[in-house]
N, C-alpha and C positions, 0 to 999 in steps of 0.2 A: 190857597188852602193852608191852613195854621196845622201847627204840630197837634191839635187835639182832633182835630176832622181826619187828619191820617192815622193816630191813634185807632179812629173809632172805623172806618175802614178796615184795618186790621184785623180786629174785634171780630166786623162781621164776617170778612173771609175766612177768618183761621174758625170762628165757630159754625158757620153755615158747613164748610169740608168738611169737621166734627160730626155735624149732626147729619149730613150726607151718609157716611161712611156708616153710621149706626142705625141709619132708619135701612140703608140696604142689607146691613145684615140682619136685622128684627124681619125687614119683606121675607129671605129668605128661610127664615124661623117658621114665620106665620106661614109661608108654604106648605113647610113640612110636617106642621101641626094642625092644621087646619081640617087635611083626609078626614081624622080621628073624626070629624062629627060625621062625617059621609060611613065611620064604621072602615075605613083602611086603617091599613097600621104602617107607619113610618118603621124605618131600621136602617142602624149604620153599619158598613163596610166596614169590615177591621183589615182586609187583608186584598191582594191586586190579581188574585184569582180569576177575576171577569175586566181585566182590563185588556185592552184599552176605553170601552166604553163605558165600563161603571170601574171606578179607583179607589183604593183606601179614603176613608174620608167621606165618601158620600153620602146620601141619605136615601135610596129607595124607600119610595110609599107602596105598600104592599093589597092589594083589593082582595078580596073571593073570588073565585070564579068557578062553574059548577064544571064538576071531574068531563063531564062529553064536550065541554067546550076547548077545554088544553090541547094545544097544537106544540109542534114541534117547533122550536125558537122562542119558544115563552121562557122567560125569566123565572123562575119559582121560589119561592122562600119554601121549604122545606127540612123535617126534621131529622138531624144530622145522624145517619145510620150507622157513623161511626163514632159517634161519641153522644152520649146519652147527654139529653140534656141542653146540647146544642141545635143550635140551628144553620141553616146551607144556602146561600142564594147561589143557584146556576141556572142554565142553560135548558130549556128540555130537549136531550140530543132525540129519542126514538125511543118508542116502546118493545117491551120483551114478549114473547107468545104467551106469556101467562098475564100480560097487560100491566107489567111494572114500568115505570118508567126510569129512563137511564139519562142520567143528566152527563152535562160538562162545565169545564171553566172553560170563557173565553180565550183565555193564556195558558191551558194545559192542552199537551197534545194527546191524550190518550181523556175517555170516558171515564166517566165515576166508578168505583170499582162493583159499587154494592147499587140496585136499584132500588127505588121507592115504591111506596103504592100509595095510589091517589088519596087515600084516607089520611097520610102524613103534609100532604100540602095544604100551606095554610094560605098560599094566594101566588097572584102573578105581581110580577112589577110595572106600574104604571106608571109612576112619575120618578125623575130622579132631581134631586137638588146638588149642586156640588157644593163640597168643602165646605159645610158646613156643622159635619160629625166627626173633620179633625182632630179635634181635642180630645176626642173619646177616643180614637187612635193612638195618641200620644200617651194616654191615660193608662189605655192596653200596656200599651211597650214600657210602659214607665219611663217614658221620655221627659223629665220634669222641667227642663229647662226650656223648649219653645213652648208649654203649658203658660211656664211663670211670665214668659215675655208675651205672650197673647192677652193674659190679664193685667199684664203690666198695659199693655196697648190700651185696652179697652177703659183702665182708667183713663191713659192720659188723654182717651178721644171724650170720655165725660168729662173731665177736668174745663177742657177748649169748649168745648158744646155749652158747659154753663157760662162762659165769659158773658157777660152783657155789653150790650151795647153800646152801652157811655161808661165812660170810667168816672164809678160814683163820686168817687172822694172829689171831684172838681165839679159836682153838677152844683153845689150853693155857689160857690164862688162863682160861676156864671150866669146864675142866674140873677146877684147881686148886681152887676153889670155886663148889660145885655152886646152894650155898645161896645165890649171889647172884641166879638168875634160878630159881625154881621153875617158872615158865611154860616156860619153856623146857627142861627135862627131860625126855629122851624117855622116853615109856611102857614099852620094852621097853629091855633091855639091850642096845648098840649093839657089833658086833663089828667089826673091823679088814676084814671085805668089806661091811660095809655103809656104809664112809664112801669118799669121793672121796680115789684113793691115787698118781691120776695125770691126764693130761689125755685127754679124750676123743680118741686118736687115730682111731679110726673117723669119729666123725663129723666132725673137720676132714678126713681123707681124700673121703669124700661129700662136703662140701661143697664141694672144689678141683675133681672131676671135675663137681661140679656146675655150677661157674663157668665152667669148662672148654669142656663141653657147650651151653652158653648163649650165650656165645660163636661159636662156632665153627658153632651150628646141629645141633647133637646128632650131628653128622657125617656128616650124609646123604651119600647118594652120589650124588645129582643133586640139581639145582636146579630146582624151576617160571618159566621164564623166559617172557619173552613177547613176541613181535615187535610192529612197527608196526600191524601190521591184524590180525593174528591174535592172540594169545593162545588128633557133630557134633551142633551147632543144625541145620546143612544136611542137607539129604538128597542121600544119592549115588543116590537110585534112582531109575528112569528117570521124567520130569518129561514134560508134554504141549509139545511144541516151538513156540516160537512159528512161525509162515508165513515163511520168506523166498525165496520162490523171487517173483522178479519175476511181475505180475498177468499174466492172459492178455492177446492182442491180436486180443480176438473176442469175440460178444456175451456178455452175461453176465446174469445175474438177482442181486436184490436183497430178499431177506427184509426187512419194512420193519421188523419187530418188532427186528432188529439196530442200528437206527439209532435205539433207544430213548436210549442213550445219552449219546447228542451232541446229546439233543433239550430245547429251552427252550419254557417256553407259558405263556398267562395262566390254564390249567386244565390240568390234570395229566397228563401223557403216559406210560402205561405198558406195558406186553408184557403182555398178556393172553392166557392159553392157557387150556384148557376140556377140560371130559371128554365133552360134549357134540358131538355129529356135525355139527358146525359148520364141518368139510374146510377148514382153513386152511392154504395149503398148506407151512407150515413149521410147523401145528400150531401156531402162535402167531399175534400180529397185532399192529399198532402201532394203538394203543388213546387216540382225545385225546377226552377225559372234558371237551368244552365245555359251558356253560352256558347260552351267550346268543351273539345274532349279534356277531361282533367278536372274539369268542376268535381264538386263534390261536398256532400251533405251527410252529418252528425247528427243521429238523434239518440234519447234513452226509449228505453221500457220496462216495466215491469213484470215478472212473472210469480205468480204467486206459491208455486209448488214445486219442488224439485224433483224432476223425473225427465223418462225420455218421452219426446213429442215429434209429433208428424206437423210439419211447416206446411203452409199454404199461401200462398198470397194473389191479392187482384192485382193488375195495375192497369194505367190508361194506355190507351194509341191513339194515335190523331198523326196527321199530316205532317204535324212540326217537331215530332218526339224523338229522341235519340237512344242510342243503346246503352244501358245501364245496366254495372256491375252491383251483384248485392254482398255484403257482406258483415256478420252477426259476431261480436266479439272478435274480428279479426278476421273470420276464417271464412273464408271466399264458400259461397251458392254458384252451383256450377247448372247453366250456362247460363252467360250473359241474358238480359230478355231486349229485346229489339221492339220500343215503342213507336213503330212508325206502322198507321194505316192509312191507305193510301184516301181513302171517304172520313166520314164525318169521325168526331169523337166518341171511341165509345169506351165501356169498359173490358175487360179480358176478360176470361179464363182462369178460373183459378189456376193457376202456376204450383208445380209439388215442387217444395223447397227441400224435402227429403226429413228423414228422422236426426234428430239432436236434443241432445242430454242439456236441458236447463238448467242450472239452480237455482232456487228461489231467490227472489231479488234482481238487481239491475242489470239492464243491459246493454250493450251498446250494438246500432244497426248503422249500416254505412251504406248510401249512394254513390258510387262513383263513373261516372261519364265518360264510355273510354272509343263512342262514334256513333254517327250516326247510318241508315240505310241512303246510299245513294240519291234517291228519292225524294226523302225529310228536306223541311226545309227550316230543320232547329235542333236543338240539343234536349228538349223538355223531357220531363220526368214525373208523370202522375203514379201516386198511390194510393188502394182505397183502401185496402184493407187485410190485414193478417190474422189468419185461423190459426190454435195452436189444438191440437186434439193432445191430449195425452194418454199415451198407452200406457204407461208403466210409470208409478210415482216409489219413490226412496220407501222404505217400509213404515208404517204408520207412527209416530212418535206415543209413546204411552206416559201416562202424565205420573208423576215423582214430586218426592216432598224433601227438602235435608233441612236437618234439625239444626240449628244456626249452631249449637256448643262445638259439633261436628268440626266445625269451618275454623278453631280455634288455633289450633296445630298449625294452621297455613295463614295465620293472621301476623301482621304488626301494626302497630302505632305510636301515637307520642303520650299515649296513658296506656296501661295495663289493659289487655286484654283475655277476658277468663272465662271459662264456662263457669258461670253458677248453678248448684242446684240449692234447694232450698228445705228448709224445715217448715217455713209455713205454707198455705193452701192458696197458693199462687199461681195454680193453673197451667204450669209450662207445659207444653204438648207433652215435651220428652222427659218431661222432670227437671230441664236444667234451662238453659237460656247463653248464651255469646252477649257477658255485659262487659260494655266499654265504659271502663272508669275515668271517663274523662272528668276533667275540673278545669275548664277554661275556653274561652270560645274561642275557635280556630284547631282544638284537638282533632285528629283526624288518624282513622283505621281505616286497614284495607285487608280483604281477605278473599279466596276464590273458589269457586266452583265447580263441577263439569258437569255439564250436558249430555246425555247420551246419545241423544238424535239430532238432528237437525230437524228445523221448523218453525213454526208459528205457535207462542205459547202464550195464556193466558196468563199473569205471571200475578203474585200478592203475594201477601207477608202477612203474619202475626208479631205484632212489637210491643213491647211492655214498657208502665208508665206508674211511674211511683212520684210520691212529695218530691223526691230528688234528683230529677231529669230531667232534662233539659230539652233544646229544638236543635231537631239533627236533620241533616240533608242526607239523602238517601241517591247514592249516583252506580248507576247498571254500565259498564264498560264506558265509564268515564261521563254519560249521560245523565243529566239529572233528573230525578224521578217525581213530578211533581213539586210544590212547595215545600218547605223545607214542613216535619213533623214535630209536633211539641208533646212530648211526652209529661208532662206535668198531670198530677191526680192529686185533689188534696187529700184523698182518701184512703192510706194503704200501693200495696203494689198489686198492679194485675194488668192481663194481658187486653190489648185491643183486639176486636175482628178481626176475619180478614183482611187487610188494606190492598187497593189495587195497582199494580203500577200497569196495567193498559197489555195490549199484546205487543211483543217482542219479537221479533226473529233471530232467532238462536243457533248458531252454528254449533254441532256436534265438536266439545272438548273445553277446555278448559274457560272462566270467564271470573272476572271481576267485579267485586261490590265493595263499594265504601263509605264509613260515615264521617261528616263532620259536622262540628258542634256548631252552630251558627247565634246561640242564645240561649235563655231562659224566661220563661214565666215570672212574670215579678214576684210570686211566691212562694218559686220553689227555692230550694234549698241548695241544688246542686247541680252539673251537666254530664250526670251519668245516660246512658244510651244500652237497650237492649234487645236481641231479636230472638224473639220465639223460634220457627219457623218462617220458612218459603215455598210457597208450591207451585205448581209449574203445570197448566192443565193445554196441551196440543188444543191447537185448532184444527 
C-alpha cells in the first residue's frame, strides 16, 4: 500500500468519526423535535432540581394529558407559582382537600411550598433526551467558554466530515499514469457521478442548523426553571410517593419489623414473616436471632409529638425464646419479659411498658439478653409491635411571623447588614426588610431567632428581588433550604410570595439562619440579598 492509499484511509476514517458524531447529535435533535408534530412541547432543564433522573441539560418532551388522568409520580410542566412568567417541571407529590396539587423535586427533601391547580399544567413528561439543551444551560449561567469550545467542536467535526476521499490535487497526476499505483486502480470504471464534483453543501447546511440548534436549546418554547423551594433512563410513570405530610399528633403504633433497618446487634436482627398462623399483627416481626445471655440489639424510632405516653408492647414466645431486657433512651422497662412458651409460637399480650414523656423526634430502643427459662432451648427475641397512646401532649404551638429588619441587631457578615425601609411602594410587610449588601459571591450573613414552642412548623419566607440581587442559599441551623434563590427582576424591586422551606422540627429557643451569595443572573447588576418576612404555621 503506497503513501496515497494510506493518505486516503485516513480521509475516510477521520471523516466517517466526523460524520458519526454529527448525524448522532442531529438523531438526537430530531428526537426532540420531532413530538411538536404529535402537538408535545419539548423543554430544557436549566437547573438539577429532579436529579438524579432528569439533569441540567436535558430536554423533556412535554404531552397533554386530561386533569382525571394525573396520578401521583407524574412529571408536570407547570406554571411557576412563584415567579410569574416562569415555568416548573416536578414531581406530582399528592393532592390537597381542595384538589390542588403539591408537587416535589427529586433532589429536594421537603414539597413545594405553594400548590397548583390542574388548570396551570400544561402536560406530563414523556420522553427525555440527554445533553442535548446543555448549551442553553451554559447560555443561562453565562458560561461562555464551554459555549465557545462546543462551537469550536462542532466546526472542526464539519471541517473533517467535508474531507474527501482522494486528495484532489494528485487525482490528474494519476490519472496520467495509471501504472504507477496498480493498488490503487479502481475495479470498475469510474464515471464523472461517481467522483466528488463539488462540496457537500447539504451536509454543511445540517451541520450550521445543527450548531445553531445546540446553541440556542433546539428552540423550545419554554424553559424548566425552578424556584427557591419549589422546583429516558428515568421513568415518567407514576412512582410510589414518598410520605410528606407532617406525622400525626395522636397515638400511634409501631410495626417493630420496620425498625429492622436502623437496627445494630452482636447477633443478627431480621424481619421475619411466615406462612404459618403465627397472627403477627403486620404479618411480620422484628426477629433478634441471640445466642447467649449478653447479646443485644439497637434500633431507632420516631415519635412525632411531644408529650407523655402510655407504652404497650407485643412480643413472641415459643419454645426457643429467652428473657429480654427492654430499655427506651437508656432507661431500663421494669420487668424483664420471659419469651419462652412451652407449645407452639405465638404472640403475647400486650405487655404495659408504663407512662413516659417522649419528645418529638428520635429515639433509641434497646434489647438486651440477660437468660433464658430453664426449659428454652435458645436465647431468641420476637417483636411485633409497640402502641404509643398519648395522654397529654406539650401545649399547642401557635403559629408567629418575625419581621426579618427585626433579626438585624443580632446579625453579622462580611457585607453590611441593615434594615431598609423604603420611600417607594415596595410592598415590605413591615415597611422595612433585613438587606444584605453583599457584592461578591461567597459573602455570607448570619443572624437568629427564637422559637417559642417546640414542634413541627410549616416554615416560608417572603424575599425581595430587584435589577440588583443576586442567587443566595438560604441554610435553617446549618441545613440548606432547597436550591440556592435568584433574586433577580428586571423590573424594579418587589417582594416574592410566600416561599416554602418544607416542615421543620423546631425546638423551643433560640435558632440560626443564613445567607450566602452563590451568583448572579447574567443581568443583574449586583449580589444584594433581602428578606421580608418568615412565618412559622405549627402542624
Amino acid at each position: 500500500m503506497n503513501t496515497q492509499t494510506q493518505n486516503a484511509w485516513a480521509r475516510h476514517l477521520l471523516a466517517g468519526l466526523a460524520r458519526t458524531v454529527l448525524f448522532t447529535l442531529a438523531g438526537l435533535l430530531i428526537w426532540s423535535v420531532l413530538p411538536i408534530v404529535l402537538g408535545w412541547q419539548p423543554t430544557v432543564v436549566l437547573t438539577g432540581s429532579m436529579e438524579p433522573r432528569i439533569n441540567a441539560g436535558d430536554i423533556v418532551v412535554i404531552r397533554e394529558i386530561p386533569a382525571d388522568e394525573l396520578r401521583p409520580g407524574h412529571v408536570l410542566l407547570v406554571d411557576d407559582p412563584a415567579q410569574q412568567g416562569q415555568r416548573l417541571l416536578h414531581r406530582y407529590d399528592h393532592a390537597t382537600d381542595e384538589g390542588e396539587l403539591v408537587l416535589r423535586g427529586d433532589a429536594n427533601d421537603d414539597v413545594d411550598s405553594t400548590p397548583v391547580s390542574t388548570d396551570d399544567v400544561h402536560g406530563v413528561g414523556t420522553l427525555r433526551i440527554p445533553w442535548v439543551g446543555q448549551p442553553a444551560v451554559w447560555a443561562a449561567e453565562a458560561r461562555y467558554l464551554p459555549l465557545g469550545l462546543t462551537a469550536l467542536g462542532l466546526l472542526v467535526l464539519l471541517a473533517l466530515a467535508r474531507i474527501p476521499a482522494t486528495d484532489e490535487n494528485n487525482d490528474d497526476d494519476s490519472d496520467d499514469d495509471p501504472d504507477d499505483d496498480p493498488v490503487a486502480t479502481p475495479s470498475r470504471p469510474e464515471t464523472p457521478a461517481a467522483r466528488p464534483q463539488a462540496k457537500p453543501v447539504a451536509l454543511t447546511g445540517a451541520a450550521t442548523l445543527l450548531a445553531a440548534a445546540l446553541v440556542t436549546g433546539v428552540g423550545v418554547p419554554a424553559s424548566a426553571t425552578f424556584s427557591a423551594t419549589t422546583e429516558t433512563t428515568a421513568s415518567f410513570t407514576a412512582a410510589e410517593p414518598e410520605p410528606t405530610e407532617p406525622p400525626p399528633s395522636e397515638g400511634f403504633s409501631i410495626e417493630a419489623e420496620s425498625l429492622v433497618g436502623a437496627a445494630t446487634g452482636t447477633a443478627p436482627v431480621e424481619v421475619q414473616d411466615t406462612d404459618l398462623d403465627w397472627n403477627f399483627s403486620g404479618g411480620a416481626q422484628l426477629w433478634f436471632r441471640a445466642t447467649t445471655p449478653g447479646d443485644v440489639a439497637t434500633t431507632t424510632f420516631e415519635v412525632p409529638t411531644t408529650g407523655l405516653y402510655d407504652l404497650s408492647a407485643i412480643f413472641t414466645q415459643a419454645p426457643d425464646y429467652g428473657v429480654v431486657k427492654v430499655a427506651i433512651d437508656g432507661e431500663e422497662i421494669w420487668p424483664p419479659f420471659d419469651g419462652f412458651r412451652r407449645e407452639e409460637v405465638a404472640s403475647s399480650d400486650p405487655l404495659d411498658w408504663g407512662e413516659k414523656e417522649l419528645e418529638a423526634g428520635s429515639h433509641e430502643l434497646t434489647l438486651t439478653v440477660i437468660g433464658k427459662h430453664p426449659d428454652s432451648t435458645g436465647h431468641l427475641v420476637g417483636l411485633d409491635r409497640i402502641d404509643f397512646e398519648l395522654l397529654d401532649s406539650t401545649p399547642p404551638a401557635e403559629p408567629f411571623q418575625i419581621e426579618a429588619e427585626t433579626l438585624v441587631d443580632a446579625s453579622t457578615g462580611s457585607a453590611p447588614v441593615e434594615a431598609q425601609d423604603t420611600w417607594g411602594n415596595w410592598g415590605f410587610s413591615g415597611g422595612a426588610q433585613l438587606w444584605f449588601r453583599a457584592t461578591e459571591v461567597g459573602d455570607t450573613m448570619t443572624t437568629s431567632f427564637d422559637v417559642p414552642t417546640s414542634g413541627t412548623y410549616d416554615v416560608s419566607a417572603i424575599l425581595t428581588q430587584g435589577p440588583d440581587y443576586g442567587q443566595v442559599q438560604v441554610s435553617l441551623n446549618g441545613d440548606e433550604i432547597g436550591p440556592a434563590f435568584d433574586g433577580f427582576r428586571r423590573e424594579g424591586v418587589a417582594t416574592t410570595g410566600l416561599l416554602g422551606a418544607g416542615y421543620r422540627q423546631l425546638d423551643a429557643g433560640p435558632h440560626e439562619v443564613s445567607l450566602t451569595v452563590t451568583g448572579k443572573h447574567l443581568d443583574s447588576t449586583g449580589y444584594f440579598a433581602g428578606i421580608d418576612r418568615t412565618d412559622f404555621d405549627p402542624q
